[in-house]
TIVO-2410 file (N, C-alpha, C; in nm, 3 decimals):
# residues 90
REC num residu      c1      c2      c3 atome chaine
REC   1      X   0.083  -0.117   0.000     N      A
REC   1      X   0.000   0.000   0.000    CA      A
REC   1      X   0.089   0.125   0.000     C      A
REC   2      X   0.051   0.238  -0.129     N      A
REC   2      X   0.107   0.348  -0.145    CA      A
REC   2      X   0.049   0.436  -0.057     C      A
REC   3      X   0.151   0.502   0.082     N      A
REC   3      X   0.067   0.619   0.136    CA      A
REC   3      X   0.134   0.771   0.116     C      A
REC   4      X   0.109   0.840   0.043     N      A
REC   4      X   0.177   0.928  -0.022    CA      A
REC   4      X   0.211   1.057   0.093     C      A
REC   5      X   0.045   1.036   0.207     N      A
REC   5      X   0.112   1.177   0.261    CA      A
REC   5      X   0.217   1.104   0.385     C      A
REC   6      X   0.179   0.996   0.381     N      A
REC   6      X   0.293   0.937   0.528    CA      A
REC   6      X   0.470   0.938   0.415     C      A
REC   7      X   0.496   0.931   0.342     N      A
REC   7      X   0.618   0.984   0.253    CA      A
REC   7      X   0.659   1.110   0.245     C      A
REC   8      X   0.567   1.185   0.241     N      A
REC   8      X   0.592   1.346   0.218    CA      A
REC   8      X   0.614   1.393   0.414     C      A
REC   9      X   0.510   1.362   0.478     N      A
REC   9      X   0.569   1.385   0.598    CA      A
REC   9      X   0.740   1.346   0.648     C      A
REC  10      X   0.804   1.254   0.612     N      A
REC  10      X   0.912   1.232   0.591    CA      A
REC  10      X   1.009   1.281   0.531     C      A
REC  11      X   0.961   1.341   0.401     N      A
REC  11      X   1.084   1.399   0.266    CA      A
REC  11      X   1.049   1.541   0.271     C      A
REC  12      X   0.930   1.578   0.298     N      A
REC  12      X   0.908   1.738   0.286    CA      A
REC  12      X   0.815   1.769   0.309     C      A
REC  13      X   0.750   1.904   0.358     N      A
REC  13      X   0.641   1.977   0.350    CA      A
REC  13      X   0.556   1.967   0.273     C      A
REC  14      X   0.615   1.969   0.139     N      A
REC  14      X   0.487   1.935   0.001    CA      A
REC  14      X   0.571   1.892  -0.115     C      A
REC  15      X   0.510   1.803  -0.191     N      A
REC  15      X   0.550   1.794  -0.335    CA      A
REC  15      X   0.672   1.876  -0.325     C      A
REC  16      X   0.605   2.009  -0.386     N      A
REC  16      X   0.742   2.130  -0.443    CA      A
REC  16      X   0.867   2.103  -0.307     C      A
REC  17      X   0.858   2.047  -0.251     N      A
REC  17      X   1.013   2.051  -0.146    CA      A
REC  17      X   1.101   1.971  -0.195     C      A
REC  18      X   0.980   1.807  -0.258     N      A
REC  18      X   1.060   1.731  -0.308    CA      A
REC  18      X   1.116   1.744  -0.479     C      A
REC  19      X   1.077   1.839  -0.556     N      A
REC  19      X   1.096   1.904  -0.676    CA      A
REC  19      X   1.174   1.983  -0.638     C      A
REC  20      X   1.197   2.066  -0.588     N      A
REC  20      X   1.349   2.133  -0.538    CA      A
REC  20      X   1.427   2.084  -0.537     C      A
REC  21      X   1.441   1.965  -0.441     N      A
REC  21      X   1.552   1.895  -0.379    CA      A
REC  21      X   1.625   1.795  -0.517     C      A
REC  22      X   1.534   1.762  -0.604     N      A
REC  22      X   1.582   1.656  -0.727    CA      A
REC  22      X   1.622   1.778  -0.805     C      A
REC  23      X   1.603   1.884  -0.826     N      A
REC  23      X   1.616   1.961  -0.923    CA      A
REC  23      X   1.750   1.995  -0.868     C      A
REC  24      X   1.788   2.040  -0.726     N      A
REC  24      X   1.969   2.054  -0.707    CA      A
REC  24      X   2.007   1.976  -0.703     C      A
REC  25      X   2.004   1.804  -0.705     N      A
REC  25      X   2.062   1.722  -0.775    CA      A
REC  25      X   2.111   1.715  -0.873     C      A
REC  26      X   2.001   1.693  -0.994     N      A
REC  26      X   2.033   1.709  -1.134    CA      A
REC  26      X   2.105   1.879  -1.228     C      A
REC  27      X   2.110   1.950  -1.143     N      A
REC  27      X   2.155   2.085  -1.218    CA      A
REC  27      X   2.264   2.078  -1.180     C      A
REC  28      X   2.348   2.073  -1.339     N      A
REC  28      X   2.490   2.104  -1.350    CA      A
REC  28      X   2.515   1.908  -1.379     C      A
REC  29      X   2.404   1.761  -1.344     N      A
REC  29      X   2.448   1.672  -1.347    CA      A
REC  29      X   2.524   1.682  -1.487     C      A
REC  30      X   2.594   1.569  -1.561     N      A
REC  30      X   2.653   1.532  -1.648    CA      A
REC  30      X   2.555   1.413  -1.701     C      A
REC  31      X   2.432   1.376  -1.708     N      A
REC  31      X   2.325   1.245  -1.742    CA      A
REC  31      X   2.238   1.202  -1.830     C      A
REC  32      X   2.214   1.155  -1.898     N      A
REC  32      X   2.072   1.173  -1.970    CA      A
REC  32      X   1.950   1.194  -1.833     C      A
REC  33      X   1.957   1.138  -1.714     N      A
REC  33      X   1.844   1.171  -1.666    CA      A
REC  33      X   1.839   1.341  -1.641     C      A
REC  34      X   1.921   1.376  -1.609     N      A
REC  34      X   1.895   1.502  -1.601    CA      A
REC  34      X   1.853   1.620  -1.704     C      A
REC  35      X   1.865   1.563  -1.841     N      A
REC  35      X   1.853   1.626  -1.907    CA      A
REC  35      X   1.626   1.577  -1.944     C      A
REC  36      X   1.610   1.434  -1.912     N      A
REC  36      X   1.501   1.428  -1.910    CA      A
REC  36      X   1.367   1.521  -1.767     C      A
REC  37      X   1.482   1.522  -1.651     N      A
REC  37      X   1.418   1.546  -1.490    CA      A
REC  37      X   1.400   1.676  -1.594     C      A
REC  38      X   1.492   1.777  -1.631     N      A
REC  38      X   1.481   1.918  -1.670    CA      A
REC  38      X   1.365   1.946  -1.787     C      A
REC  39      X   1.337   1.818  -1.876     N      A
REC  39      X   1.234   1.872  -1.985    CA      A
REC  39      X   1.116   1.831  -1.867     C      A
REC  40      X   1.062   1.724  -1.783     N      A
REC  40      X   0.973   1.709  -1.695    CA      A
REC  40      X   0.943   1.811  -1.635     C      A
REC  41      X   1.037   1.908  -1.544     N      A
REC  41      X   1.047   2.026  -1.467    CA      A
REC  41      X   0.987   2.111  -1.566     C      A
REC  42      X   0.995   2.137  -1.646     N      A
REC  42      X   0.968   2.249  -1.732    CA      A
REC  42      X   0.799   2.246  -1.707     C      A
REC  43      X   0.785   2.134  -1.740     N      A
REC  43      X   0.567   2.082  -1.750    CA      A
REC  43      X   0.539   2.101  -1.564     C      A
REC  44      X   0.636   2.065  -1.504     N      A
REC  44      X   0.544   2.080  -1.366    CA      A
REC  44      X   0.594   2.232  -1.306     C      A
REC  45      X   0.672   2.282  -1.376     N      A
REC  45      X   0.681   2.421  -1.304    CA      A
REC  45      X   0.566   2.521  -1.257     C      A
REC  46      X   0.432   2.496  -1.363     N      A
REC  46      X   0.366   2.631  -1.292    CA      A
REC  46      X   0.262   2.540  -1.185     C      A
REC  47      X   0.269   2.451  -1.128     N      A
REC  47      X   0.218   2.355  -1.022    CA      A
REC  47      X   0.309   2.364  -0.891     C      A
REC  48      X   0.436   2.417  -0.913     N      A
REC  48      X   0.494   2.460  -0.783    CA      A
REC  48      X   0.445   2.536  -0.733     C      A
REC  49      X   0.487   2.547  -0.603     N      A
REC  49      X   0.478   2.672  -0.485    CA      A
REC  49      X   0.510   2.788  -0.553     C      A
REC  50      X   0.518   2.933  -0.547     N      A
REC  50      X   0.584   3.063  -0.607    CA      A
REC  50      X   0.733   3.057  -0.533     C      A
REC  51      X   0.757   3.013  -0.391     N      A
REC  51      X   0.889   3.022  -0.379    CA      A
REC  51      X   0.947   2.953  -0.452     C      A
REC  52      X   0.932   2.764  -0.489     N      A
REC  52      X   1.031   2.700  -0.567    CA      A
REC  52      X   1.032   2.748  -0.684     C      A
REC  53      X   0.927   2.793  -0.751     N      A
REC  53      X   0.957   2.878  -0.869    CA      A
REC  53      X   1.054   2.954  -0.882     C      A
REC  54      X   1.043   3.035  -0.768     N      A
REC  54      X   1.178   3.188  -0.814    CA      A
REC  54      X   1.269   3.104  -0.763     C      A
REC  55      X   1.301   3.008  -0.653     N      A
REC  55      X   1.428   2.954  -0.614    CA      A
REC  55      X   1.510   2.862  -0.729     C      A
REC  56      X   1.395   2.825  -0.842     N      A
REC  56      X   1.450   2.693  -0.949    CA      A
REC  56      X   1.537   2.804  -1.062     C      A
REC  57      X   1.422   2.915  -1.073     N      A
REC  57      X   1.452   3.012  -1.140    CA      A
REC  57      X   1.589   3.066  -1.142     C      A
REC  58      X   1.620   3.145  -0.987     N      A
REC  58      X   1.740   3.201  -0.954    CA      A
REC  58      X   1.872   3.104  -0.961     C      A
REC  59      X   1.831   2.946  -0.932     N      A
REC  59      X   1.939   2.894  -0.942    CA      A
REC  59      X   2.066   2.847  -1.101     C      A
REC  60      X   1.908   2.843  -1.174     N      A
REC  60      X   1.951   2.821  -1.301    CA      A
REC  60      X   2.026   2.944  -1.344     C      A
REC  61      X   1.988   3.083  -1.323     N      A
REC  61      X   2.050   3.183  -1.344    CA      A
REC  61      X   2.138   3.187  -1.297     C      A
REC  62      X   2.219   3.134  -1.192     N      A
REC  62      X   2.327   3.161  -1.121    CA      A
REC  62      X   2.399   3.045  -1.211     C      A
REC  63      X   2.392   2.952  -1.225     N      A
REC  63      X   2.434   2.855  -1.291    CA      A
REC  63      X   2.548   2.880  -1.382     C      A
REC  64      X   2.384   2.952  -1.515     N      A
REC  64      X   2.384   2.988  -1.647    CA      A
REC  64      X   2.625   3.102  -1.572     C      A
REC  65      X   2.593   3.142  -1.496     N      A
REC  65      X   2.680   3.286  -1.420    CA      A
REC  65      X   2.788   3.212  -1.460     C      A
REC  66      X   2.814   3.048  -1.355     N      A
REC  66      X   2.878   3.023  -1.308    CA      A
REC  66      X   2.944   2.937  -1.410     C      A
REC  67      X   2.873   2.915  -1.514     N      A
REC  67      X   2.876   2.789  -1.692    CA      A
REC  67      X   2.908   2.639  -1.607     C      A
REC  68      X   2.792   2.666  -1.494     N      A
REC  68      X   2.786   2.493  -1.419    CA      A
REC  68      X   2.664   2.447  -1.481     C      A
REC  69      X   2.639   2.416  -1.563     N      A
REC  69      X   2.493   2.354  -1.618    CA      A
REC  69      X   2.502   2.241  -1.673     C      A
REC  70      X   2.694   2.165  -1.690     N      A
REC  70      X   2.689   2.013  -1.714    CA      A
REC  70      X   2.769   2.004  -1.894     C      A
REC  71      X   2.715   1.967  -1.971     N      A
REC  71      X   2.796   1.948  -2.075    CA      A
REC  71      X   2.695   1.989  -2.206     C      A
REC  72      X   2.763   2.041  -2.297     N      A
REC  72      X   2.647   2.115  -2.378    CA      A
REC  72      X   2.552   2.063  -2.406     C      A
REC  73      X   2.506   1.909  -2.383     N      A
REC  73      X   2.376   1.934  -2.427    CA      A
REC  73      X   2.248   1.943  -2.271     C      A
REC  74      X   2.339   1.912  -2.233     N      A
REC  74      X   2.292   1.972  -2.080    CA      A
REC  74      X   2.273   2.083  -2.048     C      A
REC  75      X   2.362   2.184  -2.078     N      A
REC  75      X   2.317   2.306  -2.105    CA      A
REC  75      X   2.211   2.405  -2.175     C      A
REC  76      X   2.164   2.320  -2.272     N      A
REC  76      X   2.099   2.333  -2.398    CA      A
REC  76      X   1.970   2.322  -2.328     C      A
REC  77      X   1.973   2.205  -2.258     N      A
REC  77      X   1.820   2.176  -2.213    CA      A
REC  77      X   1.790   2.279  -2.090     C      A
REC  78      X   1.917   2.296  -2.010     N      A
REC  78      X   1.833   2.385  -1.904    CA      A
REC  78      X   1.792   2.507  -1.924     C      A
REC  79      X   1.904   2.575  -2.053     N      A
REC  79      X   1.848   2.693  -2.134    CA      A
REC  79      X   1.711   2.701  -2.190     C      A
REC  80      X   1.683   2.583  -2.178     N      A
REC  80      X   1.559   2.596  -2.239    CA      A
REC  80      X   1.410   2.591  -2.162     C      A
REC  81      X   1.467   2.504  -2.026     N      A
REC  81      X   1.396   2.508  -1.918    CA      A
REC  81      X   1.395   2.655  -1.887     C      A
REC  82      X   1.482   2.745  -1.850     N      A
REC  82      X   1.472   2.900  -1.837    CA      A
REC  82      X   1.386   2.969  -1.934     C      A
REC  83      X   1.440   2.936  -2.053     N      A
REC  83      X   1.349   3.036  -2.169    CA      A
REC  83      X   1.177   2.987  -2.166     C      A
REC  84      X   1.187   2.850  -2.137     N      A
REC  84      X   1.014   2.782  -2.136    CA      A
REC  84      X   0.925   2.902  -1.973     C      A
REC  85      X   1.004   2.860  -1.897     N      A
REC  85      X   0.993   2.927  -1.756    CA      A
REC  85      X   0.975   3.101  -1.767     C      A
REC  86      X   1.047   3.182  -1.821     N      A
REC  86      X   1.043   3.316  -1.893    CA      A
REC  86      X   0.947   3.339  -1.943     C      A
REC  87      X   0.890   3.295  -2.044     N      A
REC  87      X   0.821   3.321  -2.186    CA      A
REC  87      X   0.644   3.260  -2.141     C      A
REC  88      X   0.626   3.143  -2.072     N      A
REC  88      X   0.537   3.153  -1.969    CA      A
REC  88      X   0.480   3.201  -1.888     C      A
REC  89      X   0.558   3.204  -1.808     N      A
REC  89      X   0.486   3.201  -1.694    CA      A
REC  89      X   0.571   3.399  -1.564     C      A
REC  90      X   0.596   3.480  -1.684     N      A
REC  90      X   0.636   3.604  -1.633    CA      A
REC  90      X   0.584   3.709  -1.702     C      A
***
C-alpha cells in the first residue's frame, strides 16, 4: 500500500520541497536523466509553490553565471527550461 502523505511527511512539507531537492541534484548533473528530470520540470513548473519557482529560477541563473549547467547538451536543455519558464509564466 502506497501512502503518499505518510512519505511526504518524511521527505518534505509538500511535493514542491521534493521538486526542489531533485532539481539541485540534477543541475549542473553530467546524465541523460537530467537532461530528461529538466524537460519534466519544465511541465510541472507552474504547479509549484511561487517560492520553488523563483528559487529553481534564480538557481539556473546563477548557474547559467557560473557555466555549471553540465555538458552542452545539458546546457541546452536547461536553457531551455529558463526560456520555457520566462516566456510563460512572467
Amino acid at each position: 500500500m502506497v501512502d503518499n502523505e505518510k512519505i511526504m511527511s518524511y521527505i518534505g512539507e509538500t511535493p514542491s520541497d521534493l521538486v526542489f531537492w531533485s532539481f539541485r541534484y540534477f543541475l549542473g548533473r553530467r546524465t541523460i536523466h537530467a537532461n530528461v528530470f529538466a524537460q519534466n520540470l519544465a511541465k510541472a513548473y507552474p504547479y509549484l509553490d511561487d517560492g520553488t519557482q523563483s528559487m529553481i529560477k534564480r538557481e539556473i541563473e546563477r548557474a547559467i553565471e557560473l557555466d555549471d549547467l553540465g555538458d552542452e547538451c545539458d546546457k541546452e536543455v536547461w536553457l531551455d527550461v529558463l526560456r520555457n519558464i520566462s516566456i510563460k509564466f512572467n
